[in-house]
N, C-alpha and C positions, 0 to 999 in steps of 0.2 A: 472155261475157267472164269468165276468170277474175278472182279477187279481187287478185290480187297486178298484172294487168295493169290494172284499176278504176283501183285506187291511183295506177300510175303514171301513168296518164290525168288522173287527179284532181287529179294535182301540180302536172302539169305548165299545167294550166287553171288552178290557185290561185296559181300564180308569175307566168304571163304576165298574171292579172289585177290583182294585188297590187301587182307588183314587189316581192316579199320571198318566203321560205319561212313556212308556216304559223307561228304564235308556239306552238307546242305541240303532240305528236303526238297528246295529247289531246284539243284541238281538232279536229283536223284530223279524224281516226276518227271523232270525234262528228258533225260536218258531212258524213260522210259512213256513217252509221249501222252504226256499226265499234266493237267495243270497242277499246279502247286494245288491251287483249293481240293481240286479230285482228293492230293492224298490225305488233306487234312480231316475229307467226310468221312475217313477209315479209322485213321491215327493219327493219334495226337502226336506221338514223337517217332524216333527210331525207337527208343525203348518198348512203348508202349507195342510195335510190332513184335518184338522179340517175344515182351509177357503172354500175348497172344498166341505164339507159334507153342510155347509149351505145355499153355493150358489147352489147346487144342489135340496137343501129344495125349496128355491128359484123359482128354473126354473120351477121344479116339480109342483108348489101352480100355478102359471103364466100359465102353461101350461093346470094346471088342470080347471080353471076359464074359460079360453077362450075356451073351450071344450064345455060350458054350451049351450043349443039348447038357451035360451035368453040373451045371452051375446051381440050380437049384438042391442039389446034393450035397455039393459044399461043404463041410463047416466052413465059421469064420476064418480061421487058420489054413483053411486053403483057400479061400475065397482073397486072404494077402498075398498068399504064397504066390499064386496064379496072378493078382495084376503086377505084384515085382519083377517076374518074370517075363510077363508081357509087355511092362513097358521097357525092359532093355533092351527085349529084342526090336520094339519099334525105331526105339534110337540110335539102334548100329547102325540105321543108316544115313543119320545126321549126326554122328559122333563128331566130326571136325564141329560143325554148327556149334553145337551143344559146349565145346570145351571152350569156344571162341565166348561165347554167349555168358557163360559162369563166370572164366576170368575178368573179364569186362562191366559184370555186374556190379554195383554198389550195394554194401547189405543195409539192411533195413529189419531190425528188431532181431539178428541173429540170423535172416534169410535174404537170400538172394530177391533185388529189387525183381526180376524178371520171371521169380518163380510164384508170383502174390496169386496170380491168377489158379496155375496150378494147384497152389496149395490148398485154396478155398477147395477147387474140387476133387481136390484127395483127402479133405477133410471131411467133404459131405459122404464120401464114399465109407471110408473109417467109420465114421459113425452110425452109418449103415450097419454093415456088419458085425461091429461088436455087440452093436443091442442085439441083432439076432443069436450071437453068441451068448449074452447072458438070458436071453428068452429061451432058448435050449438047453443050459444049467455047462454049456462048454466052457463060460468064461464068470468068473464070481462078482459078484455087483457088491463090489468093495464101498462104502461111506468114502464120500471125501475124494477116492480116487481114482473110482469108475469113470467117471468126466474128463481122466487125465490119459486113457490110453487112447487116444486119437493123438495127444501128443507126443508120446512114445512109439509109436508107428510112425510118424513124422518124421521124428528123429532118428528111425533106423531106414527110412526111404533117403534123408540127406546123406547116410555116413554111406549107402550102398551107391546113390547116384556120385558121388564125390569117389569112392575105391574104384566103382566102373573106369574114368575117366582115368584112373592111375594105373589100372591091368592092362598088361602086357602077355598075358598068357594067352596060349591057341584056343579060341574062340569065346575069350573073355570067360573060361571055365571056373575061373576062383569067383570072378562076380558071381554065377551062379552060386557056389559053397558059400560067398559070404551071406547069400540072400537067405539060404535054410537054414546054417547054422544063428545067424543074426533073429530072424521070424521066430524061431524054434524058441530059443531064449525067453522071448518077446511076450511069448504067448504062452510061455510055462508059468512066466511072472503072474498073469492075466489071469490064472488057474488057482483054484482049491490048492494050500501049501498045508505044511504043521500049524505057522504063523493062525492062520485061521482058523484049524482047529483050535489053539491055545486061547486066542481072541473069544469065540463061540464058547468055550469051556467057562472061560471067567465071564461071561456074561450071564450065563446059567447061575454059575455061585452067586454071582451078586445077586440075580433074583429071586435065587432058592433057600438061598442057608445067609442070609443076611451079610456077605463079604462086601467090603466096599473096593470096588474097581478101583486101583491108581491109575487111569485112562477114560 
C-alpha cells in the first residue's frame, strides 16, 4: 500500500475512532511514523484528505460501471441508473466515514467543501452520457437548457447521497426506490413532452404563415 493511500486508511480509522479529525498534522505523521513533511507531499490538510477519499469513491463507481460487458447497451438513463446504484453500494461500507465526513463539512457554493473533487468527476461523467443521449434522439437538446442537466443529476445525486445517510430501512431499500423513482422523473424531464411539441408547432407558424412568436 502506497503511503498516500496508508494515510487515508489511517484517517479514516482515527475519525471513526475519535470522533474528531486528528488535533495536528503533526501528530498524526508521528502516530503514524511519518515526518510531518512526508504528510504534507500528499496533503495539504485533513480536509484536503477527505475531498480525496470521495473523489476516489467517485472514479472507483465510474470505473467500476464502465467495466459492465452491457454497458455499451445502455441508454443514458441507465447508464445513471447503474452508477447511483453502484456508488451506494460502494459506500455501505464507509457509511459511518461518509456521515462523519458530511457533517463536518463546510459548504461552499451550496455543496459540501469535501465533495469538490467528486463532483468535478460526476460532472465529467454526466456530461458524458447525456450528449450520448441526445446523439441517440433519447434525451431532447433543449436551447438554453441542454447544458443544465448535468446540474439536475447533481442535484438528484445530493438529495439521494443526503436520504442514504437518513435510511433506516433493511438494506437501505427505500435509497434504492428513491434512486428510480427520483432518475425516472429526471429523465422524463430530459425527454420529448407536449411543451415541445407546442414550442416546435409555433415556430413553424412563425415561419410559415407569418405569426410572430411571443418567445
Amino acid at each position: 500500500m502506497e503511503t498516500k493511500e496508508k494515510l487515508q486508511a489511517a484517517y479514516i480509522q482515527y475519525v471513526l475512532t475519535h470522533g474528531e479529525q486528528p488535533k495536528s498534522v503533526y501528530i498524526f505523521a508521528k502516530e503514524n511514523d511519518l515526518a510531518e513533511e512526508e504528510f504534507y507531499n500528499h496533503f495539504g490538510s485533513f480536509e484536503s484528505i477527505e475531498e480525496m477519499i470521495w473523489a476516489g469513491l467517485m472514479v472507483s463507481t465510474i470505473t467500476e460501471v464502465k467495466a459492465q460487458e452491457v454497458w455499451n447497451q445502455y441508454s443514458s438513463r441507465e447508464k445513471a441508473l447503474s452508477l447511483f446504484y453502484s456508488f451506494i453500494e460502494l459506500l455501505k461500507s464507509k457509511r459511518s466515514f461518509a456521515s462523519f465526513s458530511l457533517k463536518h463539512s463546510e459548504k461552499i457554493i451550496g455543496t459540501r467543501k469535501v465533495l469538490v473533487g467528486l463532483k468535478a468527476e460526476f460532472e465529467a461523467f454526466a456530461v458524458q452520457i447525456i450528449q450520448e443521449g441526445i446523439e441517440s434522439g433519447e434525451l431532447i437538446d433543449r436551447p438554453f437548457f441542454a447544458n443544465k442537466y448535468k446540474d439536475a443529476l447533481w442535484m438528484q445525486f445530493v438529495f439521494v447521497l443526503n436520504f442514504w445517510l437518513k435510511d433506516s430501512s433493511a438494506g437501505f431499500e427505500k435509497t434504492d426506490e428513491a434512486i428510480e423513482k427520483g432518475l425516472n422523473v429526471t429523465y422524463n424531464l430530459f425527454q420529448r413532452s407536449p411543451i415541445d411539441e407546442l414550442f416546435e408547432y409555433g415556430k413553424f407558424l412563425a415561419k410559415n404563415a407569418g405569426i410572430k412568436m411571443p418567445f
